[in-house]
C-alpha positions as CSV (number, residue, x, y, z in Angstrom):
1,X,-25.4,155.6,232.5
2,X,-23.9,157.2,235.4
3,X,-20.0,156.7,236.5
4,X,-19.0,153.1,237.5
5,X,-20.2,152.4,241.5
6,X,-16.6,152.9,242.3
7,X,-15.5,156.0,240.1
8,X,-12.8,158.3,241.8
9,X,-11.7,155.7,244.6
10,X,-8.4,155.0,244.7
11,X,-6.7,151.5,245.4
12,X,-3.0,150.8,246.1
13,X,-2.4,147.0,245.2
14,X,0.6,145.3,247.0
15,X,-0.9,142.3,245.5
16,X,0.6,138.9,244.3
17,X,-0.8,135.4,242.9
18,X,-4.4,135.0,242.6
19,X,-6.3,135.6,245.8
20,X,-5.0,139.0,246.3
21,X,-5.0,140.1,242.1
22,X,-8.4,138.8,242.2
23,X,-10.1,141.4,244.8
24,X,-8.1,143.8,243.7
25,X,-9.4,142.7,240.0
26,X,-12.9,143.2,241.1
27,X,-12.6,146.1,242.7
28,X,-11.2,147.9,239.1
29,X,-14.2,146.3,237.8
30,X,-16.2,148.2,239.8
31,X,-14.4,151.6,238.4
32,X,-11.7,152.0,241.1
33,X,-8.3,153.1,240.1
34,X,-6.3,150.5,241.1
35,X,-2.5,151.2,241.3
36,X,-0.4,147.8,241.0
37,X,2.8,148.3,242.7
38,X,5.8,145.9,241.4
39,X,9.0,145.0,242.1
40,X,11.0,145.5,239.1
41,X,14.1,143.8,240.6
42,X,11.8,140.7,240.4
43,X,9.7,141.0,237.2
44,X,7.2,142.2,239.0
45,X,3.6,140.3,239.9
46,X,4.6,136.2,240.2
47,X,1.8,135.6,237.3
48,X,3.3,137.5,234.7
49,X,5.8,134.0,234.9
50,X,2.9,131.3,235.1
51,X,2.4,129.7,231.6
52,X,0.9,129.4,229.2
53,X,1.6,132.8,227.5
54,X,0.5,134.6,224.4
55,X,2.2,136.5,222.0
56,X,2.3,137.4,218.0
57,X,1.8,133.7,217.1
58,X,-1.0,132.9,219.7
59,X,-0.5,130.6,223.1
60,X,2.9,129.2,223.6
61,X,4.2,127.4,227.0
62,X,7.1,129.4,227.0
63,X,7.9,133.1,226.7
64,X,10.4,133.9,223.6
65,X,9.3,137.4,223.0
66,X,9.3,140.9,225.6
67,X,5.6,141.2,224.3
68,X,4.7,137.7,225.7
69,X,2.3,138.0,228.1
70,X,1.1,135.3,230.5
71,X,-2.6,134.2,230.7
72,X,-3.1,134.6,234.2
73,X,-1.4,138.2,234.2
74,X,-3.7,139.2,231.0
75,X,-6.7,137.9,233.0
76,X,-6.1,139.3,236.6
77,X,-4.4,142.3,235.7
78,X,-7.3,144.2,233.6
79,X,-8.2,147.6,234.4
80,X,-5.2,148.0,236.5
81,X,-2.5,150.7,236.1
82,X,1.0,149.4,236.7
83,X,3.7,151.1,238.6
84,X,7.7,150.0,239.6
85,X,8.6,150.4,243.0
86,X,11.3,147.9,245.0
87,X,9.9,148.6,248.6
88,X,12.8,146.9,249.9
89,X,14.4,149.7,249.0
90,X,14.4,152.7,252.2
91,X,14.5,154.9,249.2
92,X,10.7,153.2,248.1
93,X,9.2,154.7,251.5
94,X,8.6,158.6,250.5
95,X,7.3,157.5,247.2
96,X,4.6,154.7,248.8
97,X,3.8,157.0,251.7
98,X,2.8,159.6,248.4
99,X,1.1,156.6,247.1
100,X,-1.0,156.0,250.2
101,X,-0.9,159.9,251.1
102,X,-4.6,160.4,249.4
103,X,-5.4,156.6,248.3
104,X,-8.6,155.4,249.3
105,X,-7.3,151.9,250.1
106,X,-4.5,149.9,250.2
107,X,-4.9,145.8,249.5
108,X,-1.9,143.0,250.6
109,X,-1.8,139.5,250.6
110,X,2.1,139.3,252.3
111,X,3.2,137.0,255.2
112,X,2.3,138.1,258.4
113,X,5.5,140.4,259.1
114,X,6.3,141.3,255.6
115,X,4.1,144.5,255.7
116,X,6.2,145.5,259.2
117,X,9.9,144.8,257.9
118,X,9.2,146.7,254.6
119,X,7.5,149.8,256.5
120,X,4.2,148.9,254.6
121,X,1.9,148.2,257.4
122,X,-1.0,149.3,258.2
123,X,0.1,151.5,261.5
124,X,3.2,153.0,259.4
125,X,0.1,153.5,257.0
126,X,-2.7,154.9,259.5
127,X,0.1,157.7,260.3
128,X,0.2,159.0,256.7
129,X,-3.6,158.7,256.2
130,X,-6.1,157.9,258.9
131,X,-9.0,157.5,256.4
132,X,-7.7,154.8,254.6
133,X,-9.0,151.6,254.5
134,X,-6.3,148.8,254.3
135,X,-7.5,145.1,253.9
136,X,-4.8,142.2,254.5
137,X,-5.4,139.1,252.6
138,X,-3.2,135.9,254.1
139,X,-3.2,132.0,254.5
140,X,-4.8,132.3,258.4
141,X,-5.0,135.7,259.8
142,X,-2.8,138.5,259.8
143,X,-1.2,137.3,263.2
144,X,0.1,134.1,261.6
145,X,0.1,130.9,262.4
146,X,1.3,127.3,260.8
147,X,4.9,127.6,260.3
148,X,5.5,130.0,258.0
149,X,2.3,131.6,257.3
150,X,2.4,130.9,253.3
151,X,-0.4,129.3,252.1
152,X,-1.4,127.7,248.4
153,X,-5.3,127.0,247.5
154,X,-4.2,123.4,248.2
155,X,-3.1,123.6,251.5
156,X,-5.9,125.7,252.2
157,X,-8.6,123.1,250.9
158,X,-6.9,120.4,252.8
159,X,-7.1,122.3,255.9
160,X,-10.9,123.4,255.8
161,X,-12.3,119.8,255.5
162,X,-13.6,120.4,251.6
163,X,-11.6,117.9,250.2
164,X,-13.7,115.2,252.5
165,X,-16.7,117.0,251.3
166,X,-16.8,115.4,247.8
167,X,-16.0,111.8,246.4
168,X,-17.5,108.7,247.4
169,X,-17.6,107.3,251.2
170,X,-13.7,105.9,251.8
171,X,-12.3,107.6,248.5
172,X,-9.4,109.5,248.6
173,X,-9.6,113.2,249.4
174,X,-10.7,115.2,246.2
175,X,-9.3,118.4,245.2
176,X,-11.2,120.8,243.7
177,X,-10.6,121.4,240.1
178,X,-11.3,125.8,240.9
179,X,-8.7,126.9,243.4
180,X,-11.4,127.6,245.9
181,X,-9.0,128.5,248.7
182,X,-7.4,131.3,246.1
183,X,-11.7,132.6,245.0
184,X,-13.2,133.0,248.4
185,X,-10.9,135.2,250.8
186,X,-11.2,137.6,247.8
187,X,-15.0,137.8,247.7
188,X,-14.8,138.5,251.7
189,X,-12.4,140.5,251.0
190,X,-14.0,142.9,248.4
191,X,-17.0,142.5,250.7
192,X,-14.9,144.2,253.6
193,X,-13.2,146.5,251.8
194,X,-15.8,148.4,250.5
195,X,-17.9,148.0,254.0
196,X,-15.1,150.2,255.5
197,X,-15.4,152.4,253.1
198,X,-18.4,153.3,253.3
199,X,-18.0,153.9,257.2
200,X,-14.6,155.6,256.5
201,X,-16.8,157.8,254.6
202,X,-19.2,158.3,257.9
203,X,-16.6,158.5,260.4
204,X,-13.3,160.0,258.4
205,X,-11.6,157.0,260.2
206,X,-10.2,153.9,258.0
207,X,-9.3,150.7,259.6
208,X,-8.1,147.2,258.8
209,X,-9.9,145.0,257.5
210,X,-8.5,141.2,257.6
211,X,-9.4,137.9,256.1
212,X,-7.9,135.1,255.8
213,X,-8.1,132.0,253.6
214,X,-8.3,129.3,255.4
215,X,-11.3,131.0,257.6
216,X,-13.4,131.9,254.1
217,X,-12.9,128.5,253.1
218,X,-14.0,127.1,256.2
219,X,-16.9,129.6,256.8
220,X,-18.7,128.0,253.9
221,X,-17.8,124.7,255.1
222,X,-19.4,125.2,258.3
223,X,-22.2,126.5,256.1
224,X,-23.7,122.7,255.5
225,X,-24.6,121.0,258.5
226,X,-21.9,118.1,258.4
227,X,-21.7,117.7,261.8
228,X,-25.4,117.1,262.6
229,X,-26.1,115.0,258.9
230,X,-23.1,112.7,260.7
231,X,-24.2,112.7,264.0
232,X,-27.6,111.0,262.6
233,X,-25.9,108.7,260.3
234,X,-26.2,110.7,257.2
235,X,-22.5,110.2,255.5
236,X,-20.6,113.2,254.7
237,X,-19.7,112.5,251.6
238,X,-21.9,110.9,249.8
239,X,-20.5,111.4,245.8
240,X,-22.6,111.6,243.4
241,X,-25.7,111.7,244.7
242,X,-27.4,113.4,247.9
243,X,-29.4,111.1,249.6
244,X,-30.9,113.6,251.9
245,X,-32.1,115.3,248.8
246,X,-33.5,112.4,247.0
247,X,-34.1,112.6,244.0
248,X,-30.9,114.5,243.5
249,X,-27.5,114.2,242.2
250,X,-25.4,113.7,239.1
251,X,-26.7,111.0,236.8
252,X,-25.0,109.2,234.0
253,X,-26.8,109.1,230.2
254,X,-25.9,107.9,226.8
255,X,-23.5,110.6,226.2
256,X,-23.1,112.6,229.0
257,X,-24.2,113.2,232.5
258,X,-27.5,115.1,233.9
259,X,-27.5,117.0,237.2
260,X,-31.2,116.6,238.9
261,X,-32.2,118.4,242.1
262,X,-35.7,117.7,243.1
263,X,-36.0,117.6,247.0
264,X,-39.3,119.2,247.1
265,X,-42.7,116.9,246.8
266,X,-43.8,118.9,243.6
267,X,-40.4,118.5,242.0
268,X,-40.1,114.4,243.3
269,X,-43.9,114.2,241.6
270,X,-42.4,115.5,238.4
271,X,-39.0,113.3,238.3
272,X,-41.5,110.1,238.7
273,X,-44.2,111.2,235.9
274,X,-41.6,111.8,233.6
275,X,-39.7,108.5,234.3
276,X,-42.8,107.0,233.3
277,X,-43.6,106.1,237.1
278,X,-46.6,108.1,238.7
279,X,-47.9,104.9,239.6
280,X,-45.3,105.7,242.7
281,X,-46.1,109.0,243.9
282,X,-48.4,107.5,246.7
283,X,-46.1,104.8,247.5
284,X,-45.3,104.7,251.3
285,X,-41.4,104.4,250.0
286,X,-41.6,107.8,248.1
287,X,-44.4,109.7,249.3
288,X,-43.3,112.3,251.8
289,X,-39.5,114.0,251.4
290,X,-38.6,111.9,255.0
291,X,-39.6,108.8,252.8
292,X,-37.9,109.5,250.2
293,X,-34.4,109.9,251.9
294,X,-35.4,106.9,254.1
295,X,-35.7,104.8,250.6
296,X,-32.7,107.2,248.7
297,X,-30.9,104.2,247.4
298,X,-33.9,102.9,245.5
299,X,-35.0,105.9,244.5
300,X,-32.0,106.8,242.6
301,X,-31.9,103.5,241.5
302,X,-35.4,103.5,239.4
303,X,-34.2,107.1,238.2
304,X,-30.6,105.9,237.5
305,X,-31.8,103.2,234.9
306,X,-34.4,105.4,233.0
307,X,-31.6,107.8,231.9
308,X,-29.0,105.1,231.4
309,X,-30.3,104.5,227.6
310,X,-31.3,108.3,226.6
311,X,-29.6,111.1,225.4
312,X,-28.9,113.6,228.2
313,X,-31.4,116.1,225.5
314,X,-33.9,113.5,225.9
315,X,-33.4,113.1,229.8
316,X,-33.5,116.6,229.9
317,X,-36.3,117.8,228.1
318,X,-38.4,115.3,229.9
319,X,-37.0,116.2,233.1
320,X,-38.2,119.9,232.4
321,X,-41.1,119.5,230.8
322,X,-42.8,118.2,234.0
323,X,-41.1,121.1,236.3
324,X,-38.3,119.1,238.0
325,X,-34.9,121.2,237.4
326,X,-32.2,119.5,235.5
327,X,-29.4,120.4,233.3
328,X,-26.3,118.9,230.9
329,X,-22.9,118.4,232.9
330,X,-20.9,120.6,230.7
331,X,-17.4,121.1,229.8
332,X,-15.7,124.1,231.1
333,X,-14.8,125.2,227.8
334,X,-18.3,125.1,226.9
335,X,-19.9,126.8,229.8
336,X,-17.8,129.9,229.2
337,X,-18.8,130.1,225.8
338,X,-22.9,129.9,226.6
339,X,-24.4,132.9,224.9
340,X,-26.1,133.8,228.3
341,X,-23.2,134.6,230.1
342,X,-21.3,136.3,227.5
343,X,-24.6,138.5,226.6
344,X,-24.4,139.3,230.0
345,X,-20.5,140.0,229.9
346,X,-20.4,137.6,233.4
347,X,-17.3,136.1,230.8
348,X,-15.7,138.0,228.3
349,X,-12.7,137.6,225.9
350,X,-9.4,138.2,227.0
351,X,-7.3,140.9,225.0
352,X,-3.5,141.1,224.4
353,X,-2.0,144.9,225.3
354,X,-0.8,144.7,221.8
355,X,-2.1,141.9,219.6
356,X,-5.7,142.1,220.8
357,X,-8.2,139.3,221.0
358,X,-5.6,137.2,219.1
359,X,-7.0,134.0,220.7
360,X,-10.2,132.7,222.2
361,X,-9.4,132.8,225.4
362,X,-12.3,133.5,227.6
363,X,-11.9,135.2,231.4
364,X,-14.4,136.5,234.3
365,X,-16.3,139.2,233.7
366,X,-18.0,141.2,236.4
367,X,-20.8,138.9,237.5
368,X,-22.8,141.9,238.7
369,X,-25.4,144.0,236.7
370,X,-26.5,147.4,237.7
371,X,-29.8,149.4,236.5
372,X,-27.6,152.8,236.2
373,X,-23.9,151.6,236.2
374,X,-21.8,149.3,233.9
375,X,-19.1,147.4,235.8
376,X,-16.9,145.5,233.5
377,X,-13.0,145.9,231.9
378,X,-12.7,148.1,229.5
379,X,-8.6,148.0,229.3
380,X,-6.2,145.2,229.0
381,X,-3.4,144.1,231.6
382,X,-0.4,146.8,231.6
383,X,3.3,146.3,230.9
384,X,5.7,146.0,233.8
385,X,5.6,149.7,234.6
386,X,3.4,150.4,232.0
387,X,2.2,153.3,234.1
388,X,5.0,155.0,235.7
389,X,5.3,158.7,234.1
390,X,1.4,158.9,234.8
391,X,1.0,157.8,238.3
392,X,4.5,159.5,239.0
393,X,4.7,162.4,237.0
394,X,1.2,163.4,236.2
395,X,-0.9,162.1,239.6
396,X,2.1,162.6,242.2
397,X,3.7,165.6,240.2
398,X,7.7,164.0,240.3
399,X,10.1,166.0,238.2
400,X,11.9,164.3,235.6
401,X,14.9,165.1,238.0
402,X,13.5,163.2,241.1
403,X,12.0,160.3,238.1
404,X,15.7,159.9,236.5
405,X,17.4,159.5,239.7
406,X,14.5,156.7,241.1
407,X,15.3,155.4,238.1
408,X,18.9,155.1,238.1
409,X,18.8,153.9,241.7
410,X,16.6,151.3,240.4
411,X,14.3,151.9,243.3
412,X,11.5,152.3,240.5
């Protein structure tokens, strides 16, 4: 195995919540060194205060001991070294700009003028290094816009027009369970970051890369053609099933539910064979995929009853052994635990700094696998300045003069 794809890039991570810690999460995945700057006048990163926490005696909803350590902080802080630094502070500025000085990126998810009024922007930036790539992450755009420019997953879902994307016709709007809002802009964002890279590496010129929440989101949105399936009279939501797709959709069984997605005429042939009804497959109702969604409701009707009475196995195993795809609706604590993904370390265990894999909590893994690489974490979240003498002393090359005074001044 060669180094990780990512070996000897440095990241500066200005990051807070989820949708900044998570890129920034990947990228030390990929083998960066990722430098987490926090603000020690503030307990540094918001999730090391979001319960539940662990600690000697396992998961607790409150935090009783210094060595408690909060779930989301364990999971989105892994791989990452941790370092104090109040950048309100005008003493902060000559230690960041050494931080930046020969950083290979710098990652932010502030308000739109944060960056400017704490001399953290990407111009002030530019001036110190002009290779480095520096990727904002915010609720719509680095210019702003909406009132305040924060944004939560939820405001962000509303917003894109997913929440009328699922439920039945004239339900409520439905939230999604994953913060979707928070998981996307990441992905772009990783995408972005390590595209500019790679031309920084061309050109010896960095340059900003920006993404905002709200336009992920709403890329992906876009992605389904809801304007044209309404324009035709298709609904846009349509809950559990997919008319357009028929047969498919989420089905109910004895004890469970089955998901079934066979739009194609091979895959429709299958679904009636093993429903007992090949007598169909030439009917004019069901015979052509343009039938078929013409006669949806009917369709899913016939299907609907044979699983009604059968084990979601049995529904399952008949399912696949004529070639349609279907699967068990499962649990989220038992999806984590399949033996596939954690063979393929797509979800590993989280560990405790101190107390190890104390519990069974589960977390992301990298979802990538390479032929002559490993991504993956290999070291637990840090302590609150975990990292200070190292990135200070020993990468930077502070005294233990210039260290005590930072120190006293509380500017680290």
């Amino acid at each position: 195995m060669t180094d990780q794809p990512l070996a000897g890039r440095t990241i500066i991570d200005l990051t807070t919540a989820l949708a900044g810690p998570y890129a920034t999460l990947l990228l030390a995945g990929l083998g960066a060194t990722v430098i987490k700057v926090e603000n020690p006048a503030t307990d540094g990163e918001t999730a090391r205060n979001n319960a539940p926490y662990v600690g000697k005696q396992g998961l607790s909803l409150e935090s009783s001991e210094p060595d408690d350590m909060s779930v989301s902080m364990l999971v989105r802080g892994r791989n990452k070294l941790s370092v104090t630094l109040n950048l309100k502070d005008p003493l902060a500025r000559p230690v960041f700009a050494d931080l930046v000085r020969d950083a290979d990126a710098v990652v932010e998810n502030y308000s739109p003028g944060v960056t400017e009024r704490l001399g953290v922007d990407y111009a002030t930036v530019r001036e110190i290094n002009p290779k480095i790539v520096y990727t904002s992450i915010s609720g719509f755009g680095s210019q702003g816009g909406r009132g305040s420019g924060k944004a939560m997953d939820s405001i962000i879902q509303a917003l894109s027009g997913v929440m009328m994307t699922a439920g039945e016709p004239g339900d409520d709007p439905v939230r999604f369970g994953l913060p979707v809002g928070d998981l996307t802009a990441p992905l772009f964002a990783v995408i972005g970051t390590l595209s500019a890279l790679m031309q920084a590496d061309r050109t010896g010129e960095g340059q900003h890369v920006d993404v905002s929440m709200l336009g992920a989101l709403t890329s992906l949105v876009a992605c389904e053609p809801f304007e044209a399936l309404d324009a035709v009279g298709i609904p846009q939501r349509t809950g559990s099933m997919v008319p357009r797709l028929a047969p498919f959709g989420i089905l109910p069984a004895a004890d469970g539910h089955v998901a079934l997605c066979a739009p194609t005429d091979a895959f429709a042939h299958g679904t009636l064979h093993a429903i007992g009804r090949a007598d169909l497959i030439d009917d004019d109702r069901f015979a052509s995929r343009d039938q078929r969604v013409r006669h949806a409701d009917e369709l899913h009707e016939l299907v609907r009853t044979w699983c009604a009475d059968r084990p979601v196995a049995e529904v399952v195993d008949m399912l696949t052994e004529h070639g349609v795809p279907a699967a068990e609706v499962r649990e989220p604590r038992e999806a984590v635990r399949d033996p596939l993904v954690r063979d393929r370390e797509e979800v590993v265990p989280v560990a405790h700094p101190r107390y190890g894999t104390a519990t069974e909590l589960t977390a992301s893994g990298m979802p990538i696998r390479f032929s002559a690489t490993r991504a993956g974490f290999d070291r637990p979240a840090p302590a609150l300045g975990e990292h200070n003498d190292h990135v200070y002393r020993e990468l930077l090359g502070y005294s233990e003069r210039q260290l005590a005074e930072l120190s006293t001044k509380s500017v680290i």
